[in-house]
C-alpha positions in Angstrom: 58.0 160.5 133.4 56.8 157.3 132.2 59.8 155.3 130.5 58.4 154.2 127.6 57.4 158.0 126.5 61.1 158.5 127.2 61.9 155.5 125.1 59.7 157.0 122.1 61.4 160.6 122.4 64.8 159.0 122.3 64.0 156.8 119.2 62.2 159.9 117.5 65.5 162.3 118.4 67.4 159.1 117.3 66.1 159.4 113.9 65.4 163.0 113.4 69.4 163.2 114.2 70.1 160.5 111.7 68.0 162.3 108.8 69.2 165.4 109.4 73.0 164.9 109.9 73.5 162.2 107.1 73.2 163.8 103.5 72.0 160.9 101.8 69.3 159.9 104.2 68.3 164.0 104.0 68.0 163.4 100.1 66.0 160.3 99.9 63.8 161.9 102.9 63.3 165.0 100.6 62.4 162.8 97.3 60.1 161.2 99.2 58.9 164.5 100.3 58.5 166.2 97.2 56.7 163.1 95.7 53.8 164.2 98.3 52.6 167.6 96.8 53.2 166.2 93.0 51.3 163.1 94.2 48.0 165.6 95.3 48.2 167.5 92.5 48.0 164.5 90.2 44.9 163.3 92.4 43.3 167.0 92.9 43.1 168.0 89.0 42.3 164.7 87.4 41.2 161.8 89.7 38.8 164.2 92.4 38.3 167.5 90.9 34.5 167.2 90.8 34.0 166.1 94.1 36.5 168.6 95.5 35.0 171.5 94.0 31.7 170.7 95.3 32.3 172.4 98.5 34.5 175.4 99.3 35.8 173.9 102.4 37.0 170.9 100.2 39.1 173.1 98.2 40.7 175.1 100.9 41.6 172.2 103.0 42.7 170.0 99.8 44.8 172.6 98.4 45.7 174.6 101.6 47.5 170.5 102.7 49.0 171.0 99.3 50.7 174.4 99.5 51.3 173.4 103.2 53.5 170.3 102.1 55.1 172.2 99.6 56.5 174.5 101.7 58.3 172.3 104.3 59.5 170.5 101.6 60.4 173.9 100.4 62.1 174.7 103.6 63.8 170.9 103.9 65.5 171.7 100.5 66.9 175.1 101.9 68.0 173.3 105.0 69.6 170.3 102.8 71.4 173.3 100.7 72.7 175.2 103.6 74.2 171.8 105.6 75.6 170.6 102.3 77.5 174.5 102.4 78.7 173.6 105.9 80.1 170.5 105.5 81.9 171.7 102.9 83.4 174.9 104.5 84.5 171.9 106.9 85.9 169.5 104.3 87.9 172.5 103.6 89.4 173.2 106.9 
């Protein structure tokens, strides 16, 4: 394997550790993450409506991203609520 792919998976399991294990870098990860979808829906209804409704395909791709980002930030928050109940179960311990 080449090394600098192995480099680039180290640094990305580096930092997907590092988000996921430390609660505040999860909770500024998921603001940032939640901005995304309110961001879209901001653009989609006011600032590109017209043009996005002038094709079907548009629409579905434009909103489908939408619902799409939603629900992994969706899933992120459940993640972030079940670590936060295990390291408090361990806290207790």
């Amino acid at each position: 394997m080449d090394p600098k792919t192995t480099g680039n998976w180290s640094a990305s399991s580096d930092l997907a550790r590092a988000i996921l294990y430390d609660r505040t870098e999860r909770r500024k990860w998921l603001f940032g993450i939640a901005l995304v979808p309110l961001g879209m829906l901001v653009i989609g209804l006011w600032v590109i409506e017209a043009w996005l409704w002038e094709s079907v395909w548009r629409v579905l791709f434009w909103w489908g991203g939408c619902a799409f980002i939603t629900v992994f930030s969706l899933l992120f928050a459940l993640y972030d609520a079940l670590a936060v109940i295990r390291e408090e179960r361990w806290k207790k311990d």
